[in-house]
C-alpha positions, 0 to 999 in steps of 0.5 A: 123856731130859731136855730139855736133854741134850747142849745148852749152857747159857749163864748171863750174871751171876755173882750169887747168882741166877746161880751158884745155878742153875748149882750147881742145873743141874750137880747135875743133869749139865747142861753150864753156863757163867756169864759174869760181866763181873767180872774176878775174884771179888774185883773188887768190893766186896760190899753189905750182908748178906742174910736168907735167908727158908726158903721162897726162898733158904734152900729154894735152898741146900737143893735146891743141897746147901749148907746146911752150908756155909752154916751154917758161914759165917752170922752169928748174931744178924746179923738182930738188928733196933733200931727207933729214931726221928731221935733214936736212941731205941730204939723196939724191939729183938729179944730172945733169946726164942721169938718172935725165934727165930720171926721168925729169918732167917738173915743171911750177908754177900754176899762168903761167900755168894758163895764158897760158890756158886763153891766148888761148881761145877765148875773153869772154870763161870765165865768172868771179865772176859765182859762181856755186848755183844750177842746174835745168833740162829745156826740154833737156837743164840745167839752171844754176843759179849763187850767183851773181843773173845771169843764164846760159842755156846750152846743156852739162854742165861739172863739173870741180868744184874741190874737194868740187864740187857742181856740182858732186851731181847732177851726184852721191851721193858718197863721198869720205873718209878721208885718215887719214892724214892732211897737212898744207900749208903756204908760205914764199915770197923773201926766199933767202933775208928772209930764206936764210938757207932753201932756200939754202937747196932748190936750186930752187927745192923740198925738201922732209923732212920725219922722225918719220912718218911725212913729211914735203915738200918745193916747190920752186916758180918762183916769189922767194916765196916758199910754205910748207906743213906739213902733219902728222896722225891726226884725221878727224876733227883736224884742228877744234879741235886743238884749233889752231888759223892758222893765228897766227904763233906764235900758229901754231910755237908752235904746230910745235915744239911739233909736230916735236919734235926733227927736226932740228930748221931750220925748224922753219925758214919757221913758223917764216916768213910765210906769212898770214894763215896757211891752213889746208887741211885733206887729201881724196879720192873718193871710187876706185871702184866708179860707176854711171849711166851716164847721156846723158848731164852731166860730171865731170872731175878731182877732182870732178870726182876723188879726191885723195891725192897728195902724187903722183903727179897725181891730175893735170895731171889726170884733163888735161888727162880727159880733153883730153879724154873728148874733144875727145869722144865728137868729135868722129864722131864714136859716134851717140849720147851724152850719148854713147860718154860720158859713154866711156869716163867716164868708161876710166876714172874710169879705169885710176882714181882708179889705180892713186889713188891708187898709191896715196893712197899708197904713203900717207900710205909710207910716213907717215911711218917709212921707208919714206926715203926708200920708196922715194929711191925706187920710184925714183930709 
């Protein structure tokens, strides 16, 4: 009889890492709930798209049974990369050839991957506009207590609360450090009719501008709109600091031309037609060599578990692979008992964590630097 018959499983967020492990639990007949602070699905804007890898995320969407859901919802030739300099120089560009087929990574936008995941869960597994206030021990039980006045009891409760998790506390005290260097995000809508120079330049794909130690990426998305991020060396505090008002992109125009001084002025097309604020996001990462005492009924997946810099990619695909390996362990007839179930899967993924953060860390360090371009040539080569 599996471990967690006849016991309810609580998972708090209701992001990929999240909703994949419910998919992953009820396939398996568990008894699953999400609560997702969000009040509806459509609450929130969804970010830049998402390059699933195949030993990760794509492998977590197999187990789930939704590839061809996703293959009928990716963007073909979304993961289409141009390397330029500040002066929108084309360093390199993908080519329709075998070794861009070799290098392929699936890109889907985070607004289908979302419905995908939902689509596939029973009616009623999330529960919207739960967000997460506190935890109390009840016997062998967690009560959960929700902003919006309503508890939750539950057998197994999971963190998948993301990078401020509230839920990551009640497991370890270990915070993670800021990696020196801040991003900011902003979005343009229908750039081919608004920016059409940048847009051009994009061609559907990603483009990577990285010069004097600065970076500058631009995602194509589906729906036409477009999402940017500047990310330079700052201070931990800068964004409150700077005096910058982020939703006045006159402001933030200025700070850009005086920060990337010298970069081509087609850059400044994307600052000019941004759409509402600007957000700044100071990059961190918990410890690599993070460890705690498992507890028998409690967990944490993705970047509650393991914050790190998105310089490499690995955020998402790390939150569907711990998903994986959770559902797995805790559908292992193998083991007798929860606390031994969950204390494998969190020494595995540990493991796994740390080596993708510090790949992570690595490519934060290369492309903030003065040999960016180089740096990119090698990883895609």
């Amino acid at each position: 009889m599996s471990i967690i018959n006849n016991r309810s499983i609580a998972i708090i967020g209701g992001g990929p890492g999240g909703l994949t492990l419910a998919r992953l639990l009820q396939l398996k007949g568990a008894n699953v709930k999400v609560y997702e602070r969000d009040s509806n699905k459509d609450a929130r804007q969804q970010g830049a798209t998402l390059d699933l890898h195949h030993d990760s995320g794509l492998l977590a969407l197999q187990e789930a049974k939704l590839m061809e859901a996703f293959m009928s919802n990716y963007r073909p030739g979304a993961d289409r990369l141009r390397i330029v300099n500040k002066n929108a120089t084309v360093i390199f560009e993908d080519r329709d050839d075998e070794t861009a087929q070799e290098r392929q990574r699936p890109e889907i936008d985070r607004g289908p991957l979302q419905k995908i995941l939902l689509e596939s869960l029973q009616a009623g597994t999330v529960i919207w506009d739960s967000h997460f206030l506190s935890l109390d021990k009840k016997n062998d039980q967690w009560k959960l207590e929700f902003k919006n006045g309503t508890s939750a009891i539950a057998d197994i409760v999971i963190a998948a609360d993301g990078a401020n998790s509230k839920l990551r506390t009640y497991i370890t005290d270990i915070k993670p450090f800021y990696c020196g260097v801040t991003a900011l995000e902003g979005a343009v809508y229908n750039a081919a009719t608004i920016i059409p120079a940048t847009n051009q330049l994009l061609n559907g794909g990603k483009i990577f501008a990285m010069d004097d130690e600065k970076t500058l990426i631009v995602s194509s998305k589906g729906d036409g709109s477009l999402v940017f991020y500047t990310s330079i060396k700052t201070g931990e505090n800068w964004a409150k600091e700077s005096g910058i008002d982020f939703t006045d992109r006159v402001q933030v125009l200025e700070w850009f031309n005086k920060t990337y001084i010298g970069w081509d002025k087609i850059w400044q097309e994307l600052f000019e037609n941004a759409a509402g604020s600007f957000i700044p996001r100071p990059i961190y990462c918990m410890p690599l060599d993070q460890t705690w005492v498992t507890l028998p009924n409690i967990t944490m997946l993705g970047d509650a578990a393991h914050l790190m810099p998105p310089f490499a990619g690995e955020g998402v695909n790390m939150a569907m692979l711990d998903a994986l390996e959770l559902s797995n362990c805790l559908t292992n007839d193998n083991f007798n008992n929860l606390h031994t179930a969950i204390e494998t899967y969190e020494k595995q993924m540990r493991i796994r964590a740390a080596q993708a953060a510090n790949d992570s860390l690595e490519s934060t360090e290369q492309l903030h630097s003065h040999h960016a371009i180089d740096f990119m040539m090698q990883v895609i080569n």
